[in-house]
C-alpha positions in Angstrom: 57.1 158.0 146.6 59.5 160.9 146.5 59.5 163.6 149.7 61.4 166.6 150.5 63.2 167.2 153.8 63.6 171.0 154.5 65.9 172.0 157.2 67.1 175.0 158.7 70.4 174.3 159.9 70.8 178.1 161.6 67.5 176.6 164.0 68.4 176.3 167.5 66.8 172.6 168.2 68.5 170.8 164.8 71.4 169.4 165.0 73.3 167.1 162.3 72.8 164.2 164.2 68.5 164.5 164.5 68.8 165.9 161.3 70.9 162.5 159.7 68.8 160.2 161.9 65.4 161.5 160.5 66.8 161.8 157.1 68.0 158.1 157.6 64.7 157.3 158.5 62.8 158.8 155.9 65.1 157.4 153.1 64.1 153.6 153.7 60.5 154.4 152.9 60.5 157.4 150.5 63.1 159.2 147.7 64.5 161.7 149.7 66.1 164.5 149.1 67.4 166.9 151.6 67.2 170.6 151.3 68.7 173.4 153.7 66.9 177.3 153.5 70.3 179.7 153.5 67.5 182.4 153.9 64.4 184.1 155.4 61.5 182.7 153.0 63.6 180.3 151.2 61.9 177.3 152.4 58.6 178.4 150.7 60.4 179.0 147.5 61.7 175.1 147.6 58.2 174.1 148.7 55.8 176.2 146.4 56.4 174.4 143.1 57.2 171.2 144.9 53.7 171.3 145.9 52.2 172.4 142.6 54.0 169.2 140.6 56.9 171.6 139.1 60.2 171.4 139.5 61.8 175.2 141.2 63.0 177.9 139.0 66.3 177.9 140.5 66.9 174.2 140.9 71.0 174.5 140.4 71.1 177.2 143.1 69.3 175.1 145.4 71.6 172.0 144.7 74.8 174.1 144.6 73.6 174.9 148.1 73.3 172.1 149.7 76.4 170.8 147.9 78.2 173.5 149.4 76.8 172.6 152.7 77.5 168.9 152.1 81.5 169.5 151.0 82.0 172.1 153.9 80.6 169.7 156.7 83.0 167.3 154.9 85.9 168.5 155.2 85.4 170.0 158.5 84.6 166.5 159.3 88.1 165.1 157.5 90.0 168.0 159.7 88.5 167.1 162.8 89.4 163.1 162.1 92.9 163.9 161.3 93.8 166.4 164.4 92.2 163.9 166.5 94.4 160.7 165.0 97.3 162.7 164.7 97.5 163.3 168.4 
């Protein structure tokens, strides 16, 4: 079974964490896949053909998203560790 985990990281109650332990969750009884809305209305245009059994017109855009999202939090995450070790 395959399932879709939309998020808006720009809510007010998400936070990486809940957002990695739900994800974590979800992935040891379902393909996940993990997708963040960048805009108003996005998450119905990730969910619309999801729900209809297509795959959505602008699939690279949607990955290069959360790619970006993924390589920005890791690298922030890389600076943090190395100001804090360098101490």
């Amino acid at each position: 079974m395959r399932a879709v985990l939309i998020v808006n990281p720009n809510a007010t109650s998400t936070t990486p964490a809940g957002r990695d332990l739900l994800a974590h969750a979800l992935e040891s009884r379902v393909r996940l896949t993990v997708a963040h809305t960048d805009r108003r209305g996005h998450a119905i245009d990730i969910a619309r053909p999801l729900l209809a059994g297509r795959v959505p017109a602008a699939l690279a855009l949607h990955l290069a998203v959360l790619l970006a999202y993924a390589g920005a939090t890791y690298f922030i995450a890389l600076a943090l560790t190395r100001r804090r070790l360098l101490k």
